[in-house]
N, C-alpha and C positions, 0 to 999 in steps of 0.2 A: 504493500500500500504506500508506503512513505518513497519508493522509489519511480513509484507512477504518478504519484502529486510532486514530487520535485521537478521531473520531467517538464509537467503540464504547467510548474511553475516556473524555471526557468523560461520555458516557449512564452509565455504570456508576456514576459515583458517589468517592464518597472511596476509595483500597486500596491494595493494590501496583500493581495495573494502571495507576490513574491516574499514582502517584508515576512507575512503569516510561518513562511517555509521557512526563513531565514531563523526565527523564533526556534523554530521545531529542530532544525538542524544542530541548532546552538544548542540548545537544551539535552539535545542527542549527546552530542560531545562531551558537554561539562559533566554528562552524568556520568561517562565512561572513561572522562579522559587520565585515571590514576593508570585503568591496566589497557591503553593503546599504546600501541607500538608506533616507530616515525612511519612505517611504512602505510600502515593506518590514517595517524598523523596529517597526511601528506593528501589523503583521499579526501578529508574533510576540510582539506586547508583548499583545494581547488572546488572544490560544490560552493564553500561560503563564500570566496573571492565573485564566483560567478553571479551568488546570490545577493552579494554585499554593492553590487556593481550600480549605479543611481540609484542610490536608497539615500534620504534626506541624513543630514549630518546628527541630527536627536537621536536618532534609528543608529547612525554609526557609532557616535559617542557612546552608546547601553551597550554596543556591542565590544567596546571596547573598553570598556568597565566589568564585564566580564569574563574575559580572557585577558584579562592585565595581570591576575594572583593566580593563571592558571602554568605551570611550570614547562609543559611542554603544550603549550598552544599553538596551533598554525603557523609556521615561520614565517611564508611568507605575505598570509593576511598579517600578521603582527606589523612586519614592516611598512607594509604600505597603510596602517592604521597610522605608526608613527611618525608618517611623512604626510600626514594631513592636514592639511593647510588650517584647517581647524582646531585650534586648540583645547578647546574642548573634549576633540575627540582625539587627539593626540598623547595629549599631560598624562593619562592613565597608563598607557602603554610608556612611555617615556618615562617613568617615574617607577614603575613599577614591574615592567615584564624582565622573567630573568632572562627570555629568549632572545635580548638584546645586547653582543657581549662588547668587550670596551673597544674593536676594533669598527664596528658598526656605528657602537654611540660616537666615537670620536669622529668619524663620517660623517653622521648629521648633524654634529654641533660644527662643522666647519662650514655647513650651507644651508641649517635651517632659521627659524627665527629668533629673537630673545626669547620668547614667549616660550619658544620647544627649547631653548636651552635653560631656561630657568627651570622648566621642569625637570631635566636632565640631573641640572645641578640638586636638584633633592631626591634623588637614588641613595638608595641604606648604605647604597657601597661602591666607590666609582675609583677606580686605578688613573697612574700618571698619564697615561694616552688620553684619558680622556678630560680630568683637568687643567692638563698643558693647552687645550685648547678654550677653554671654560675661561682660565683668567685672560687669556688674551682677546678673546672673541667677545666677550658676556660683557653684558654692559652693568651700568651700577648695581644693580638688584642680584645681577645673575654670582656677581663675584662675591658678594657680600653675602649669597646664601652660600655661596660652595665653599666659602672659608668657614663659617659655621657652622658646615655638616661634619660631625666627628668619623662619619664614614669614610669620606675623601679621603685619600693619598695623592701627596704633591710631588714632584720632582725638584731638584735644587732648583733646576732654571724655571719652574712655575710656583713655589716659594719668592724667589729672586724679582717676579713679576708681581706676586701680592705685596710684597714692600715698596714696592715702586707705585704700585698702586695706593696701595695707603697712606701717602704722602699729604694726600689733599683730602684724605677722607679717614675725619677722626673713627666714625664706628667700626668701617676692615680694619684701621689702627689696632683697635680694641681686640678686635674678633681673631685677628692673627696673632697679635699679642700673647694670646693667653692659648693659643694651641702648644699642644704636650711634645706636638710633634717638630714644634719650627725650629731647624739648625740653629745653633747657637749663634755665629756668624751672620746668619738673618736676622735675629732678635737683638743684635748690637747693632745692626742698619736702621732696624726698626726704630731702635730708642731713639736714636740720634736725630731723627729728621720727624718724629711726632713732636706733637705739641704739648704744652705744660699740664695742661688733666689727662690728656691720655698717659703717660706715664705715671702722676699719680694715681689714676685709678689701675695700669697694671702691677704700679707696686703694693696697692691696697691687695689687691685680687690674689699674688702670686707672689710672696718671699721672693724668688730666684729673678723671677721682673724685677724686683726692686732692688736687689744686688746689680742687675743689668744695666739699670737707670741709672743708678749713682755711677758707674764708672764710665756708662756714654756722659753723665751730664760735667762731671770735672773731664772729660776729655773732649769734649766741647766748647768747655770754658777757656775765653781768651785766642780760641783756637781759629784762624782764617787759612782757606785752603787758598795756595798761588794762583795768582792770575794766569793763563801761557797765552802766548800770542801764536798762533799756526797758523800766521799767513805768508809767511816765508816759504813755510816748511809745503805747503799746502801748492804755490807755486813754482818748487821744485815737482813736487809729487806729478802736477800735473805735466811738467813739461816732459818728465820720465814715460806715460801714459801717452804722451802722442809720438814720443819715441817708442813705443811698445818694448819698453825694459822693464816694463810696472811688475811686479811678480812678489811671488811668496818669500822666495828667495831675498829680493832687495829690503823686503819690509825686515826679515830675520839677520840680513845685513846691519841696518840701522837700528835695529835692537838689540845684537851682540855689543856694537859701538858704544851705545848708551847715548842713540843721538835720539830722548823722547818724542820731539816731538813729531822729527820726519817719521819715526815708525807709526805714530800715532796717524799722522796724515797718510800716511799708505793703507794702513791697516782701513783707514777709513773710505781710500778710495776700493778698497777689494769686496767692502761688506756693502757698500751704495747707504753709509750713514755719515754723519756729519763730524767731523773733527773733534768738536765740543765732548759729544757722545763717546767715541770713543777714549777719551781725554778720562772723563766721569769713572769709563769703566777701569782703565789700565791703574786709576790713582786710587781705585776703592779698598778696601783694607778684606773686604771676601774675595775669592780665586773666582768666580762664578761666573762674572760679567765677562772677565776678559773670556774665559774657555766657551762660552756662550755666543761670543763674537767672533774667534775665533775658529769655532766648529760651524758658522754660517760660512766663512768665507773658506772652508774647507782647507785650513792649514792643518800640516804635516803637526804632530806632538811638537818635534823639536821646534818649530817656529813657535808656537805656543811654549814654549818651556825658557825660551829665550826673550819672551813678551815678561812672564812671570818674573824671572830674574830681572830685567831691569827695571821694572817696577820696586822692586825691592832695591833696588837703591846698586845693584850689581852685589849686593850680599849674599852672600850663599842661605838658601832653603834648604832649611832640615829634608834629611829625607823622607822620613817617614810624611811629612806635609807635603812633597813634592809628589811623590807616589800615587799621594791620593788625590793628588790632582788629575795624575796621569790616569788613573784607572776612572775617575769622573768624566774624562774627556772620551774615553775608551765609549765608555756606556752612553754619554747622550749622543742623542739622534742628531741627524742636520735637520732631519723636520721640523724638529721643535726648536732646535735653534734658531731659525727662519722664522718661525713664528713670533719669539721672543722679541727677533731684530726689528719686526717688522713692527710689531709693538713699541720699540726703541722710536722707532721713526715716526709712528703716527704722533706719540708723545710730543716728541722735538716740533712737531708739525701746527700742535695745537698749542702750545707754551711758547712758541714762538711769536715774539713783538709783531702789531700790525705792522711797524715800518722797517722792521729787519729784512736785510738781505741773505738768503742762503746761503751758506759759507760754499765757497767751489771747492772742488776735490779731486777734478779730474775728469769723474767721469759723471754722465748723464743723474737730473736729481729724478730720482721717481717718487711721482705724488700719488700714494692710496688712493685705490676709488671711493673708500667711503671712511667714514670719521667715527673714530674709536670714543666712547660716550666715558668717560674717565672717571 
């Protein structure tokens, strides 16, 4: 019976009758879905897709509130529930289906909306693939839920990006402040650049925050970081660039030398960021930034090892610090580095004075197509 009214319902077209089967179908499933098999699975994921096909979005959203806590639900109904332009009928599936794993989500949070990323960001459980994309992409709401979700896991360089973020926004200040899990290294960046009650309230909140605060804030006291000037350096860089000698090699030249800032301006023209930028990251007192810059513009460890060293002043690095530099650089991705950078630039893009000029670097500036909500 149920497979001669399906029949007659798919034939019929969009209506009640189809929606009625689609009901029936559903109901079929969830009641069996603990002992079906994928191969089963797979039978029911194409009936309902057929079924599911012009049915009003109220109609989808129930049906997608229904197989959102079901563990092996239709894969590929699931997907195209959570590519739904409707968020409504999206957020359930996006928030809640386990059959959505971190290489997927990280997929849709790179080209769906706030709205499907916000709900993304409130998953019980979401790995570094998928909030390396979260702080860079997710606009105020979305980053500020995903640093309060105790489920998240960050990566250094998506850590690296919530402090960045948090600069101009006391409550992520707060909210990353007081994670169990933020590198040490981040939570001395953190102190330094929050404002005067965000740090009293992470020192109220957290003993070890306030061990942190006190020695960012005497080591901010009295303390002004150098002006550089790289427009010298910046007009060598470039004239190297239309000689096509510009390379990884010259930049690791200029930083075995300890000539900062040409390396800085090279490194700048390889990554398509701005001199300033890179300047910020080579002087910051965490390894993060520069390996973060340096793993976009896909340099060799050793150029990277020899950026590290002159930053330190041509001091020698412990090794056991250097090491783990090197196995940090080993592990992150150039994707997400790329992402980071590209974060770098929308930053500088938006902080930037109306009557500022670009600083040149050589090579062509590229402007984002769209503007990152900070």
């Amino acid at each position: 019976m149920l497979i001669s009214d399906l029949e007659a319902a798919l034939a019929s077209g969009p209506g009640e009758r189809r929606l009625g089967m689609l009901n029936r179908v559903t109901e079929l499933f969830l009641a069996r879905a603990e002992g079906v098999g994928e191969a089963q699975v797979a039978v029911f994921d194409e009936v309902l897709l057929r079924l599911a096909e012009g049915i009003e979005s109220r109609a989808r959203a129930e049906l997608a509130r229904s197989l959102a806590p079901v563990a092996n639900a239709p894969l590929v109904l699931v997907g195209n529930l959570a590519r739904d332009a409707s968020i409504v009928v999206a957020a359930p599936i996006l928030q809640h289906s386990e059959r959505l794993d971190d290489r997927t989500l990280s997929d849709y949070a790179t080209k769906l909306s706030q709205g499907h990323l916000l709900a993304i960001s409130r998953r019980r459980r979401l790995g570094t693939r998928v909030t390396d994309v979260l702080v860079t992409r997710g606009d105020r709401a979305v980053v500020r839920t995903v640093a309060g979700n105790d489920g998240a896991r960050f990566s250094d360089a998506g850590f690296h990006v919530l402090v960045s973020r948090a600069g101009d926004d006391d409550l992520l200040a707060e909210t990353v402040g007081l994670r169990a899990d933020l590198p040490p290294a981040s939570l001395n960046r953190l102190v330094r650049q929050a404002s005067e009650p965000v740090r009293r309230k992470l020192a109220e909140r957290d003993p070890a925050r306030g061990r942190a605060t006190a020695t960012a804030t005497a080591t901010i006291a009295g303390r002004v970081a150098p002006q550089r000037n790289y427009s010298a350096a910046e007009r060598l860089v470039s004239a190297l660039a239309r000689e096509g000698s510009l390379d990884e090699e010259t930049v690791r030249g200029f930083a075995s030398a300890g000539r900062f800032e040409e390396a800085v301006a090279g490194l700048a023209a390889l990554s398509g960021l701005t001199s300033d930028v890179v300047g910020q990251a080579l002087t910051s007192e965490a390894g993060d930034p520069a390996l973060i810059i340096g793993k976009a513009a896909a340099l060799s460890w050793p150029t990277v090892q020899a950026l590290l060293v002159m930053r330190s002043g041509g001091r020698p690095i412990a090794p056991r610090t250097l090491e783990d530099s090197r196995v940090n650089y080993l592990h992150l991705s150039r994707e997400t580095a790329q992402r980071v950078t590209r974060f770098y630039r929308l930053r500088a893009i938006v902080n930037r004075p109306a009557q500022a000029t670009p600083p040149h670097n050589g090579l062509p500036h590229h402007t984002p197509a769209s503007r990152l909500d900070a």
